[in-house]
The first five atom37 places (N, CA, C, CB, O) and aatype in JSON, in Angstrom:
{
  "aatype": [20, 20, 20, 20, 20, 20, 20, 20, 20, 20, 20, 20, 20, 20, 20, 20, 20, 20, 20, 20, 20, 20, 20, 20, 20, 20, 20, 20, 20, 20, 20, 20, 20, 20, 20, 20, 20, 20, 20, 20, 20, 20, 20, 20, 20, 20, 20, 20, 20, 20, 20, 20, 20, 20, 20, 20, 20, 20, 20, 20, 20, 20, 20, 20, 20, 20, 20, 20, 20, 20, 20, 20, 20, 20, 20, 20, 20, 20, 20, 20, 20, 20, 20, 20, 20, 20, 20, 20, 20, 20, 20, 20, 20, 20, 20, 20, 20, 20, 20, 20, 20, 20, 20, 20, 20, 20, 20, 20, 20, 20, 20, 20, 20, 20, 20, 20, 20, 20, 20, 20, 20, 20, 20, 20, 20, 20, 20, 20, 20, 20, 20],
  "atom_mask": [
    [1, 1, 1, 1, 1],
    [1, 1, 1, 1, 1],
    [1, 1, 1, 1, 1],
    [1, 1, 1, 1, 1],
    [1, 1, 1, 1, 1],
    [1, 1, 1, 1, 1],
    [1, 1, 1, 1, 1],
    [1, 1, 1, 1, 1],
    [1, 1, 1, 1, 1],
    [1, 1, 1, 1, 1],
    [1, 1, 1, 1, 1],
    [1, 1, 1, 1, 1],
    [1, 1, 1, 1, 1],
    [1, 1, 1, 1, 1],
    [1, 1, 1, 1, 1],
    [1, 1, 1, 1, 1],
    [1, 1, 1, 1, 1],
    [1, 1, 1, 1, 1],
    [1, 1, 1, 1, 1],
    [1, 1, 1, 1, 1],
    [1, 1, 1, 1, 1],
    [1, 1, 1, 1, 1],
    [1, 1, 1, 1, 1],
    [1, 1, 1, 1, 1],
    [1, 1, 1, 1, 1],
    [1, 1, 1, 1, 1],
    [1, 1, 1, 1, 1],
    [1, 1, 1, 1, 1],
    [1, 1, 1, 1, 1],
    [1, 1, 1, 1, 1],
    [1, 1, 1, 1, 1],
    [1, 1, 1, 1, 1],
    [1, 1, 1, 1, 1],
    [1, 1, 1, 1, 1],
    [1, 1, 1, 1, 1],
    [1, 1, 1, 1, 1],
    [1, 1, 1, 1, 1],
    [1, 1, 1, 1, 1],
    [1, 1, 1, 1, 1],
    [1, 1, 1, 1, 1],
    [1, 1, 1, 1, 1],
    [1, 1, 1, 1, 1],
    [1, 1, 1, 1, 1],
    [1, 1, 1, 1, 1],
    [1, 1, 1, 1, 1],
    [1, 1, 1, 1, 1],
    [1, 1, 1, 1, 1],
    [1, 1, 1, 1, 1],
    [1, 1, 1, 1, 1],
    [1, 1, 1, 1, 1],
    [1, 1, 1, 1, 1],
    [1, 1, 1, 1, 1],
    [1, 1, 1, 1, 1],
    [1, 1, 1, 1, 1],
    [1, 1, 1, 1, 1],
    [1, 1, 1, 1, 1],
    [1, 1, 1, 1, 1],
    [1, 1, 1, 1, 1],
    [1, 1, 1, 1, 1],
    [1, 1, 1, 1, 1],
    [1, 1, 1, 1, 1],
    [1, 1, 1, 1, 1],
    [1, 1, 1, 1, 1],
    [1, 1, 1, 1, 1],
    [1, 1, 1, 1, 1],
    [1, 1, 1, 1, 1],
    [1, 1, 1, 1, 1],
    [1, 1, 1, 1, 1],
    [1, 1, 1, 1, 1],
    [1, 1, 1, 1, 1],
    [1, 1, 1, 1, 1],
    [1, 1, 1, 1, 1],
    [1, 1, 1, 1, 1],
    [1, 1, 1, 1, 1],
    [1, 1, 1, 1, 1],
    [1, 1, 1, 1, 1],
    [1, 1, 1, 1, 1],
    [1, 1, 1, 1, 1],
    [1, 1, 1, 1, 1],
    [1, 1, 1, 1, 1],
    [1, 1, 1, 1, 1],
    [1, 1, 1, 1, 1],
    [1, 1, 1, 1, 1],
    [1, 1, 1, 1, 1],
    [1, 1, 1, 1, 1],
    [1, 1, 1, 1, 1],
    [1, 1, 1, 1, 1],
    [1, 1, 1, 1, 1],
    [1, 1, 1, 1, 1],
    [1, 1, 1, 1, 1],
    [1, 1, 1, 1, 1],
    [1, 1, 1, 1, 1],
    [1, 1, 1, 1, 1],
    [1, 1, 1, 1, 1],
    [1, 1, 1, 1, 1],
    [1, 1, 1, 1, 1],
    [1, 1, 1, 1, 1],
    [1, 1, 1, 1, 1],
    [1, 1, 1, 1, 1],
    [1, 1, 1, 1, 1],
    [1, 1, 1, 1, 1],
    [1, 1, 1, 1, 1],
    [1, 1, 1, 1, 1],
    [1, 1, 1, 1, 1],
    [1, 1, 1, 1, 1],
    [1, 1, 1, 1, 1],
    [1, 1, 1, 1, 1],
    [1, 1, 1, 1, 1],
    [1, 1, 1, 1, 1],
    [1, 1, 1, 1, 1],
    [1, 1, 1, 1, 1],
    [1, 1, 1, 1, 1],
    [1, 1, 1, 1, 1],
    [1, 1, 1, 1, 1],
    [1, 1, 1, 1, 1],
    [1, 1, 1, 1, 1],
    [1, 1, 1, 1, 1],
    [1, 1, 1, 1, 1],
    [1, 1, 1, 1, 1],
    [1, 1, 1, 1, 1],
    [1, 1, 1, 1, 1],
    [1, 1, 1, 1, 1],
    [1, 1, 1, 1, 1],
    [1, 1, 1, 1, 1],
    [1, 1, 1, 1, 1],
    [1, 1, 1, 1, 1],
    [1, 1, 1, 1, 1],
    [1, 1, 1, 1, 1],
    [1, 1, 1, 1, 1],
    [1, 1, 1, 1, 1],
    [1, 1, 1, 1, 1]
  ],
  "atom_positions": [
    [[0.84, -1.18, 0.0], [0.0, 0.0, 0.0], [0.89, 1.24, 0.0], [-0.96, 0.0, 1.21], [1.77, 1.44, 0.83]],
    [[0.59, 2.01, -0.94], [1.38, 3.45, -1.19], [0.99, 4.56, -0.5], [1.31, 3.94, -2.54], [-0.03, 5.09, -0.93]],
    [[1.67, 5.23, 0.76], [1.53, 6.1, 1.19], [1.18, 7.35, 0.75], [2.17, 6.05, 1.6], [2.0, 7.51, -0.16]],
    [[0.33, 8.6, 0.8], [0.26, 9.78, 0.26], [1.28, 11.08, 1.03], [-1.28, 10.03, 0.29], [0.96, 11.52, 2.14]],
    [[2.21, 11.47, 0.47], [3.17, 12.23, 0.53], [2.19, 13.48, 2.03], [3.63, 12.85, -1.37], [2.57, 13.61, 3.19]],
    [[1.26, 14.0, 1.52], [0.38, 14.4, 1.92], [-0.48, 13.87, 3.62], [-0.18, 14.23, 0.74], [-1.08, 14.57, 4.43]],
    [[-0.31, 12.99, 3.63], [-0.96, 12.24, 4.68], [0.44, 11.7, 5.6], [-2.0, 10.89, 3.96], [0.3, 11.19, 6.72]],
    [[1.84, 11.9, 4.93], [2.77, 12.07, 5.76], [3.4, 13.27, 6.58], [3.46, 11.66, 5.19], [3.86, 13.19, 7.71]],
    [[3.33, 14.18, 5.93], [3.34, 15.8, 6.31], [2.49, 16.13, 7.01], [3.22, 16.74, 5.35], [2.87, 16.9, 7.89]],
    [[0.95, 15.78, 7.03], [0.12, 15.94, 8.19], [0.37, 15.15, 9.07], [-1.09, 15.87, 8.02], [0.43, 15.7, 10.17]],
    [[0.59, 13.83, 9.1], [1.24, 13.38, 10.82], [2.38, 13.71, 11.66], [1.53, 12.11, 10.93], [2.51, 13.42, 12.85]],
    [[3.5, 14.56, 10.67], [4.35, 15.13, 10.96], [4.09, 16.04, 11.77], [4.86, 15.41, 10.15], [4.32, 15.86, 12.96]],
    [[3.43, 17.5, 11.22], [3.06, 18.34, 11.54], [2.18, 18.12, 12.84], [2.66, 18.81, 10.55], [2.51, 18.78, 13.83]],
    [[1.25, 17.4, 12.92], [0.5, 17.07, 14.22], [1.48, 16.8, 15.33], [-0.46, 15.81, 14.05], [1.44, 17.28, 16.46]],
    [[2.55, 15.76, 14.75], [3.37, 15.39, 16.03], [4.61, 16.43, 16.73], [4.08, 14.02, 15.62], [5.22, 16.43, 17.8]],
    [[4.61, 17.38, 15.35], [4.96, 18.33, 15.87], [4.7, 19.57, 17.32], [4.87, 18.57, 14.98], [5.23, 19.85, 18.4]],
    [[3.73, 19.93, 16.6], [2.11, 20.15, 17.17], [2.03, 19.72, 18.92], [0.87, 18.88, 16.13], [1.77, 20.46, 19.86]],
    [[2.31, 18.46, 18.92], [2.47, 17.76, 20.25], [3.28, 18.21, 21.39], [2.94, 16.59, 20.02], [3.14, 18.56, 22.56]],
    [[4.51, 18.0, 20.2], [5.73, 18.08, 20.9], [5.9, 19.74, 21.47], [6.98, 17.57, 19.83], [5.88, 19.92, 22.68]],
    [[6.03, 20.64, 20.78], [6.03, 21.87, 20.76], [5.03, 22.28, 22.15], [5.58, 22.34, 19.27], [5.53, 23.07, 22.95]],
    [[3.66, 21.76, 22.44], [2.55, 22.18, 23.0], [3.13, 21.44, 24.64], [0.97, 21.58, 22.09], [2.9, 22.08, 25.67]],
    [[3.76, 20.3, 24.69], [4.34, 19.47, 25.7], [5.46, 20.44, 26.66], [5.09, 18.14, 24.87], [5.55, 20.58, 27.88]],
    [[6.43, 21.16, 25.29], [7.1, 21.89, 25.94], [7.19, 23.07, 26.92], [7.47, 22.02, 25.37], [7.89, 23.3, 27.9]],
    [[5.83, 23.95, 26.05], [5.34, 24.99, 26.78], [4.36, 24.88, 27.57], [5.07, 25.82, 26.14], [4.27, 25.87, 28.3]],
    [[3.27, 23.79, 27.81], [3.07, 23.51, 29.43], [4.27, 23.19, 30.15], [2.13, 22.3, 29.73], [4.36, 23.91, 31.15]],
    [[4.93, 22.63, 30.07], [6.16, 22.22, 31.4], [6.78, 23.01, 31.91], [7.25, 21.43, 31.17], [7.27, 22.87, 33.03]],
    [[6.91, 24.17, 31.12], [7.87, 25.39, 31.21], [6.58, 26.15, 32.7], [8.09, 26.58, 29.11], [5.36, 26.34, 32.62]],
    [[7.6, 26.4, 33.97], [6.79, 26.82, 34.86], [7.33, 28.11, 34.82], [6.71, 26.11, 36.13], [8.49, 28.49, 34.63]],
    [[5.9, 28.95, 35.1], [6.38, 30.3, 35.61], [7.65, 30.91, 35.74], [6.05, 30.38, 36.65], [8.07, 30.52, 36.83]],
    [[8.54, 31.71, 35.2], [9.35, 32.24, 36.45], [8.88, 33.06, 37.81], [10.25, 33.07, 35.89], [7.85, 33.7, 38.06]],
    [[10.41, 32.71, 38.78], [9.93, 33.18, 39.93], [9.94, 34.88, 40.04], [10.76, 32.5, 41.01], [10.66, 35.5, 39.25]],
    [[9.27, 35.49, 40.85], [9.62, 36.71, 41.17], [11.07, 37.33, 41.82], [8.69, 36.94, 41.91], [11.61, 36.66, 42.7]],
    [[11.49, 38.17, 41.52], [12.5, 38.46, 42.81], [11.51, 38.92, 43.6], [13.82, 39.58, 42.68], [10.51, 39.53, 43.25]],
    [[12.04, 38.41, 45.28], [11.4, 38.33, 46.27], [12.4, 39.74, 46.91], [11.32, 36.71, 46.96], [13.42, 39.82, 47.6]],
    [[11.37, 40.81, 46.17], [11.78, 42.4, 46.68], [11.63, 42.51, 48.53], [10.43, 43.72, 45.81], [12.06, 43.59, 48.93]],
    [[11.26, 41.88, 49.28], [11.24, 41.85, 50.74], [12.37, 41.43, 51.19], [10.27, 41.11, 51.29], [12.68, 41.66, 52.36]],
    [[13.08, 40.81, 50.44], [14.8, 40.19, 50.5], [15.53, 41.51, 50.46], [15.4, 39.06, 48.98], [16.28, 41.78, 51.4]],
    [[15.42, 42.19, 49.67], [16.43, 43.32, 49.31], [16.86, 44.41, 50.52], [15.74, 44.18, 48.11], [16.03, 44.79, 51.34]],
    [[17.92, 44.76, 50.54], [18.47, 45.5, 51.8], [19.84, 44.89, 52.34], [17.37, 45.41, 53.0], [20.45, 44.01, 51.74]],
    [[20.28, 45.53, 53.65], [21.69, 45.19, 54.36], [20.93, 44.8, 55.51], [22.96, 46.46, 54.62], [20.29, 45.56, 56.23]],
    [[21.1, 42.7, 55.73], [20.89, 42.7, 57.09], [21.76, 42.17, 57.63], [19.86, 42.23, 57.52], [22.45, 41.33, 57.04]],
    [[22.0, 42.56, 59.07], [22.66, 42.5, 60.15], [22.09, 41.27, 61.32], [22.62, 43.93, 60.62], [20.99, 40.74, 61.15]],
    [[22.94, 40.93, 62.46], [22.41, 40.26, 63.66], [22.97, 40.25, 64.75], [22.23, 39.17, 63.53], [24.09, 40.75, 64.82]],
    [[22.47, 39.79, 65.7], [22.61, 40.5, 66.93], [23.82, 39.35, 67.46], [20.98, 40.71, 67.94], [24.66, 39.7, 68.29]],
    [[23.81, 38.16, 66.97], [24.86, 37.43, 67.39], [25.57, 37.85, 67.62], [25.27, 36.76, 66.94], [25.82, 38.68, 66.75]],
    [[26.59, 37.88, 68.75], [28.0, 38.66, 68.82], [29.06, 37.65, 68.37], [28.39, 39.23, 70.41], [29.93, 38.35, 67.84]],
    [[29.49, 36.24, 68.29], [30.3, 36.18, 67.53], [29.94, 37.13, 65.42], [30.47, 34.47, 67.81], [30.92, 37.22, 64.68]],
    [[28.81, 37.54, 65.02], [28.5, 38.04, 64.12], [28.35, 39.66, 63.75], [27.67, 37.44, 64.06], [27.74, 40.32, 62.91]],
    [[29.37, 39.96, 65.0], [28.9, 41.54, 65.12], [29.31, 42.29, 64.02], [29.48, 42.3, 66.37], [28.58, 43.25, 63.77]],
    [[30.58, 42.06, 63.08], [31.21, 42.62, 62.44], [30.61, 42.5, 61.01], [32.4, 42.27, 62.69], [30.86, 43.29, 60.11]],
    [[29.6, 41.13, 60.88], [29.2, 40.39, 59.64], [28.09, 41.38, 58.76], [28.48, 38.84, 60.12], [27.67, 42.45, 59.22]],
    [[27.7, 40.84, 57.43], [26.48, 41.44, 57.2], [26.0, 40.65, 55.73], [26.66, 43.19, 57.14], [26.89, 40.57, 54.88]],
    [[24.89, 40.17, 55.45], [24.35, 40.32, 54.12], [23.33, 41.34, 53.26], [23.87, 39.34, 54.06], [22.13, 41.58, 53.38]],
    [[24.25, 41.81, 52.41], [23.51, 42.32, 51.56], [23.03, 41.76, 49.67], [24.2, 43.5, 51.71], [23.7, 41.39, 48.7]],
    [[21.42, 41.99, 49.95], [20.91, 41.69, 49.08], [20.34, 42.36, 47.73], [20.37, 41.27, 49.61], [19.26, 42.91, 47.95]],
    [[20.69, 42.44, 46.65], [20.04, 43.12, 45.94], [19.5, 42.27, 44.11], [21.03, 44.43, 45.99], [20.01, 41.23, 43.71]],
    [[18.65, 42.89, 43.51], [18.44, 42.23, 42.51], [19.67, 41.29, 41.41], [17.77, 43.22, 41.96], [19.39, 40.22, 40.85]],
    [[20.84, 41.92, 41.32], [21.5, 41.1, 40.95], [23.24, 40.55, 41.46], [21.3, 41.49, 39.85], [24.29, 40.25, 40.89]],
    [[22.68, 40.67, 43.02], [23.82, 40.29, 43.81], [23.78, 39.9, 45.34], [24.64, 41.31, 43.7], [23.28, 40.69, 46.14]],
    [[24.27, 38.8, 45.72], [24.39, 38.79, 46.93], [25.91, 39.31, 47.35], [24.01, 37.47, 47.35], [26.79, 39.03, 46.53]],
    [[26.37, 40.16, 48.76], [27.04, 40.07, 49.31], [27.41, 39.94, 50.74], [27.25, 40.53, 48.88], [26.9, 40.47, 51.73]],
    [[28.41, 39.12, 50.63], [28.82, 38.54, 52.31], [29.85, 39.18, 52.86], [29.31, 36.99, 52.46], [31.01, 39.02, 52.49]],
    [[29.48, 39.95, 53.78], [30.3, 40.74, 54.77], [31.25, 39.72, 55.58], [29.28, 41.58, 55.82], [30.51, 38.87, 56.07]],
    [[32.37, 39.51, 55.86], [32.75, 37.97, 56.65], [33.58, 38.77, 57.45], [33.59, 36.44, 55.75], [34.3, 37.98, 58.07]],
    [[33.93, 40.17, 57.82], [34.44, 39.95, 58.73], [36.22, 40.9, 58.52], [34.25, 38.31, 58.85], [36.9, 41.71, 59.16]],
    [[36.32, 39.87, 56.8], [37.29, 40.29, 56.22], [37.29, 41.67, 55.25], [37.62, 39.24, 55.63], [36.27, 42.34, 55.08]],
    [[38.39, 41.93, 54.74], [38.53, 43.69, 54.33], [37.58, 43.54, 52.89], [40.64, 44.43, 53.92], [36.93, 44.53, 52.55]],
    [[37.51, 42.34, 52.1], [36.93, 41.86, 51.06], [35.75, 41.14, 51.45], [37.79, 41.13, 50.34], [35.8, 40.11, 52.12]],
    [[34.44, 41.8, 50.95], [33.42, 40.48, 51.28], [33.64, 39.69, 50.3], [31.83, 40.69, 51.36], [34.38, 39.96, 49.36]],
    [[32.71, 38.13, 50.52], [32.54, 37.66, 49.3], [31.35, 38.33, 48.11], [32.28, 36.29, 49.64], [30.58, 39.05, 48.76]],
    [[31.04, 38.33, 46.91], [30.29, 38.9, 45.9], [29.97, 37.62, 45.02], [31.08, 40.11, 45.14], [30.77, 36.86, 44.48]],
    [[28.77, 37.61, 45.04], [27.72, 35.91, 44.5], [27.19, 36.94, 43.84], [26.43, 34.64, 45.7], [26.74, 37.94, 44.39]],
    [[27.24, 36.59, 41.78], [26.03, 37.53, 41.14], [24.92, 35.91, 40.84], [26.72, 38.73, 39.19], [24.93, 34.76, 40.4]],
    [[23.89, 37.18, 41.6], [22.57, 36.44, 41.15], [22.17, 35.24, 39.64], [21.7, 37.72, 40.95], [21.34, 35.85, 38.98]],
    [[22.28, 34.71, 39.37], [21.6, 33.8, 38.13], [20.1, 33.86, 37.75], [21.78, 32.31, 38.46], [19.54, 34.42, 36.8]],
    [[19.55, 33.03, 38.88], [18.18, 33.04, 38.95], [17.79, 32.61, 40.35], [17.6, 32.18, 37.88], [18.55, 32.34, 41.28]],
    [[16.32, 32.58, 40.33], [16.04, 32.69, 41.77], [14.74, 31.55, 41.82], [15.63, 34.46, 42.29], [13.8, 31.54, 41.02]],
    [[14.92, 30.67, 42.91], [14.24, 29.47, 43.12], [12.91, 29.9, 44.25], [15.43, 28.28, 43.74], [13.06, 30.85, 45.02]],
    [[11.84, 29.24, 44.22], [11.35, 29.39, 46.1], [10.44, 28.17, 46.12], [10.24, 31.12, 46.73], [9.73, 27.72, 45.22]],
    [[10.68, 27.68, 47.61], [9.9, 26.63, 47.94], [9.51, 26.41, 49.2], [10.4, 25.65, 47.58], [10.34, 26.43, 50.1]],
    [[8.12, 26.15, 49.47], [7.45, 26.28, 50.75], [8.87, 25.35, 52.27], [5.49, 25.2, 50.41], [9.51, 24.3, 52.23]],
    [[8.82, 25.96, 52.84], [9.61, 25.39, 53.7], [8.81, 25.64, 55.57], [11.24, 26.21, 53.33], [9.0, 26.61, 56.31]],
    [[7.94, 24.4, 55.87], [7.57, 24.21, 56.75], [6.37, 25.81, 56.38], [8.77, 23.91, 57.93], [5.72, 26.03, 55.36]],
    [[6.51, 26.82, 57.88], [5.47, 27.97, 57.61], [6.55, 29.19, 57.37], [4.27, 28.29, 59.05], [6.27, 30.29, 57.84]],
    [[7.56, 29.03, 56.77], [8.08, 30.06, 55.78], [8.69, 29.58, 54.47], [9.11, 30.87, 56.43], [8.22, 28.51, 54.09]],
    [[9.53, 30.07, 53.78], [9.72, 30.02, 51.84], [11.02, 30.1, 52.05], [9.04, 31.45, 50.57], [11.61, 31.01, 52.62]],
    [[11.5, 29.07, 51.55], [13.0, 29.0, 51.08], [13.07, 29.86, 50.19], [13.54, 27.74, 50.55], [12.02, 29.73, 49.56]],
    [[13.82, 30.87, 49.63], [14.42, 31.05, 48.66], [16.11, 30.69, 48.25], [14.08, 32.15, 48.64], [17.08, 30.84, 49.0]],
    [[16.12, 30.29, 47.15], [17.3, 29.22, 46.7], [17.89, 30.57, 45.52], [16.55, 27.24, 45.79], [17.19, 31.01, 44.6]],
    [[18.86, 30.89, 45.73], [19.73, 31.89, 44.96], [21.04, 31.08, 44.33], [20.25, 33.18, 46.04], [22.1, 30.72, 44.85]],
    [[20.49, 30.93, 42.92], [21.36, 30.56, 41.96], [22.26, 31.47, 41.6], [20.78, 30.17, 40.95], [21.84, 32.48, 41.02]],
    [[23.9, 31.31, 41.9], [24.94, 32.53, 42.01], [26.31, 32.08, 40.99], [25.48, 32.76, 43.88], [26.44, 30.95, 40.52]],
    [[27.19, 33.09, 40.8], [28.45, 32.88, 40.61], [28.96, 34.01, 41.3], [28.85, 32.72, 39.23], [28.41, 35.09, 41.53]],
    [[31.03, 33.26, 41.85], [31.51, 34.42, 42.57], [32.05, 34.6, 41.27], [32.45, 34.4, 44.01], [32.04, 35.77, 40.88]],
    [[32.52, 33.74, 40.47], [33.39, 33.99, 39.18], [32.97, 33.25, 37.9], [34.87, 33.56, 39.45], [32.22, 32.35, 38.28]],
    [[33.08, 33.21, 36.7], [32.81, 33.02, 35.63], [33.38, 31.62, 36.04], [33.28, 33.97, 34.52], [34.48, 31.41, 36.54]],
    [[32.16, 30.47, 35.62], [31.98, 29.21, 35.71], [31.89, 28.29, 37.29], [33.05, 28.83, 34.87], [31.66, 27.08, 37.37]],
    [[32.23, 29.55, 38.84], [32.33, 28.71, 39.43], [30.67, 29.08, 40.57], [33.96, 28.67, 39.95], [30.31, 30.2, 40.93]],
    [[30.07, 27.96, 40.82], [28.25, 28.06, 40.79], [28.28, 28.0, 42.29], [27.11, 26.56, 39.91], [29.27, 27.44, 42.77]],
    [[27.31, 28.5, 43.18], [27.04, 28.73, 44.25], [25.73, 28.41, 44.5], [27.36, 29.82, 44.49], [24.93, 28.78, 43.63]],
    [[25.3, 27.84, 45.4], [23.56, 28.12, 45.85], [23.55, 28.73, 47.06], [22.53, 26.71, 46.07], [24.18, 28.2, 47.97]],
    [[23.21, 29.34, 47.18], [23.07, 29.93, 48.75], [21.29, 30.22, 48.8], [24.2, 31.73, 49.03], [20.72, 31.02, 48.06]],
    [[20.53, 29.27, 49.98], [19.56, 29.55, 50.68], [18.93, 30.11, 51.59], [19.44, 29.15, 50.79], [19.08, 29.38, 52.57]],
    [[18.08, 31.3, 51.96], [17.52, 31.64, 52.93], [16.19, 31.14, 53.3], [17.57, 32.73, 52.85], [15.37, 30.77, 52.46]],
    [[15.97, 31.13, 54.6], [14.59, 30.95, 54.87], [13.81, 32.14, 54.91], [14.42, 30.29, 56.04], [14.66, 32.94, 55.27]],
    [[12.65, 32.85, 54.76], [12.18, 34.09, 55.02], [10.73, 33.91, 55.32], [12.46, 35.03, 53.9], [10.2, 33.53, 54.28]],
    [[9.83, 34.01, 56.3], [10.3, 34.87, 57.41], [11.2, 33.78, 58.34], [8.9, 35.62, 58.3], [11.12, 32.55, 58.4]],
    [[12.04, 34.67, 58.99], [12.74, 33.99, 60.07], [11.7, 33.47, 61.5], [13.95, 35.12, 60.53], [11.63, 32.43, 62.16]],
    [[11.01, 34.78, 61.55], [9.78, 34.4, 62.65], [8.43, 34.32, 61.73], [9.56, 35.76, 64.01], [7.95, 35.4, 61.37]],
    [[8.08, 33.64, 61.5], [6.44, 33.48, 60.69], [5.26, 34.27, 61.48], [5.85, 31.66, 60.68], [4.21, 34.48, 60.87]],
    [[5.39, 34.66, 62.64], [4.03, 35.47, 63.34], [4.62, 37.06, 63.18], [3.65, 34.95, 65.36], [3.86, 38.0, 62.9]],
    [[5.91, 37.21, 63.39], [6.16, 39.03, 63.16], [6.58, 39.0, 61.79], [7.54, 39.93, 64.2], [6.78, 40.11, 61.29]],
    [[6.75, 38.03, 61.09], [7.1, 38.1, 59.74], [8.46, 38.62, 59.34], [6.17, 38.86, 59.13], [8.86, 38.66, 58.18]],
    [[9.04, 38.96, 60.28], [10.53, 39.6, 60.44], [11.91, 38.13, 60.02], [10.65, 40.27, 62.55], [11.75, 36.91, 59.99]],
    [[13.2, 39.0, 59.74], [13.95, 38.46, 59.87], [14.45, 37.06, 58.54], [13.58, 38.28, 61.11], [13.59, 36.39, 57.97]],
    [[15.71, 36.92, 58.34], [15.56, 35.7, 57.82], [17.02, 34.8, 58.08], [15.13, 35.91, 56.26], [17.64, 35.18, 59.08]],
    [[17.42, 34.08, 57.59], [18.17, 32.36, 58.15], [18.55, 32.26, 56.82], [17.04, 30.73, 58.85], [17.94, 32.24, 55.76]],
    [[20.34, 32.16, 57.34], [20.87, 31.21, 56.06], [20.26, 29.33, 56.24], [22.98, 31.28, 56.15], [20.13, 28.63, 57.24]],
    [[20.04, 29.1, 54.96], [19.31, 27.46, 55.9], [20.28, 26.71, 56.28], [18.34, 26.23, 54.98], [19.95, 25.77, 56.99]],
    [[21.66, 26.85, 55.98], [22.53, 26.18, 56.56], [23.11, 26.69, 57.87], [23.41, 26.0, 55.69], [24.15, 26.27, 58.38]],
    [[22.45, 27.49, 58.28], [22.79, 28.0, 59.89], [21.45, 29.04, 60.55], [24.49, 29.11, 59.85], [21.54, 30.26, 60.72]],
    [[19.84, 27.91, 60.95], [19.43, 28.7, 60.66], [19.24, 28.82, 62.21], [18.56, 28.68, 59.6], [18.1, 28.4, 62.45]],
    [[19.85, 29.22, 63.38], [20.46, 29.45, 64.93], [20.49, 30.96, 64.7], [22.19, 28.65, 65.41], [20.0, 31.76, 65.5]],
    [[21.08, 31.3, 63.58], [21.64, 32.53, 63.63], [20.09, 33.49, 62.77], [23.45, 32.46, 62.7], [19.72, 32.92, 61.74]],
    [[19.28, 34.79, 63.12], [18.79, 35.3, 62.68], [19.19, 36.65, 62.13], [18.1, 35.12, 63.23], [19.82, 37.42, 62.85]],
    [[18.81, 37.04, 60.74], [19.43, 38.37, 60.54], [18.01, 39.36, 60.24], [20.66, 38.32, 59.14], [16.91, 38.98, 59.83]],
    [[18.34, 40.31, 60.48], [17.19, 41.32, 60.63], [17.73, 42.82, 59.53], [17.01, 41.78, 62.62], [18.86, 43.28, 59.44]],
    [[16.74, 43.18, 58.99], [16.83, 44.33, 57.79], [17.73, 45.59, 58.8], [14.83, 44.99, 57.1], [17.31, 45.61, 59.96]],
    [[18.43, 46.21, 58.61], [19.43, 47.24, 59.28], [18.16, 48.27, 59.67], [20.86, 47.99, 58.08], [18.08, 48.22, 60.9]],
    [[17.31, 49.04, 59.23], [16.88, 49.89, 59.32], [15.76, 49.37, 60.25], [16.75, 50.49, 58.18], [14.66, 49.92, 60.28]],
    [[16.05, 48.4, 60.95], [14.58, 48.0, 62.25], [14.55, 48.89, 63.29], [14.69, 46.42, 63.2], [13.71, 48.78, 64.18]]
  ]
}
């Protein structure tokens, strides 16, 4: 049985059709920058007295203490429910090719809504400078 040239190009095209339509449902939202992040915060820890993070749309920086902070530029920006506050997951580089994630929790306190937690130390709370 001889196929119609015609009736091959339309199953093509349909499966095209598919494929194409597959891709752009999957594709989720991007996230917002989470503008409540932005600012210089500080904490009351005293081994942390000297420390600080500052946040802005396309940079994190880490105050450590030393004459140089570290400088993470932003990539993109992740968030995911974490217990009764939101991880946000900050996709970074300090340098061309070498990748960072650095996580906060935000809010640090969920009832004053204040404050937020690196998640890998989240003992320590930092609070917006201008409180």
């Amino acid at each position: 049985m001889k196929k119609n040239p015609d009736q091959f190009t339309g199953w093509l095209t349909i499966a095209l059709c598919l494929l194409i339509s597959l891709a752009v449902l999957s594709c989720s939202d991007p996230v917002l920058f989470p503008d409540n992040l932005i600012g210089m915060w500080v904490t009351d820890t005293e081994q942390y007295e000297d420390r600080y993070i500052e946040i802005d749309k396309t940079r994190i920086i880490l105050g450590t203490g030393e004459t140089v902070p570290n400088i993470f530029f932003v990539n993109r920006v992740e968030s995911e429910p974490f217990g009764e506050k939101t991880e946000w997951i900050f996709h970074c580089e300090i340098k061309k090719g070498e990748s960072y994630t650095i996580s906060f929790l935000f809010p640090a306190d969920p009832d004053s809504g204040e404050g937020i937690q690196l998640k890998n130390s989240p003992q320590i709370v930092w609070y917006k400078e201008d409180r």
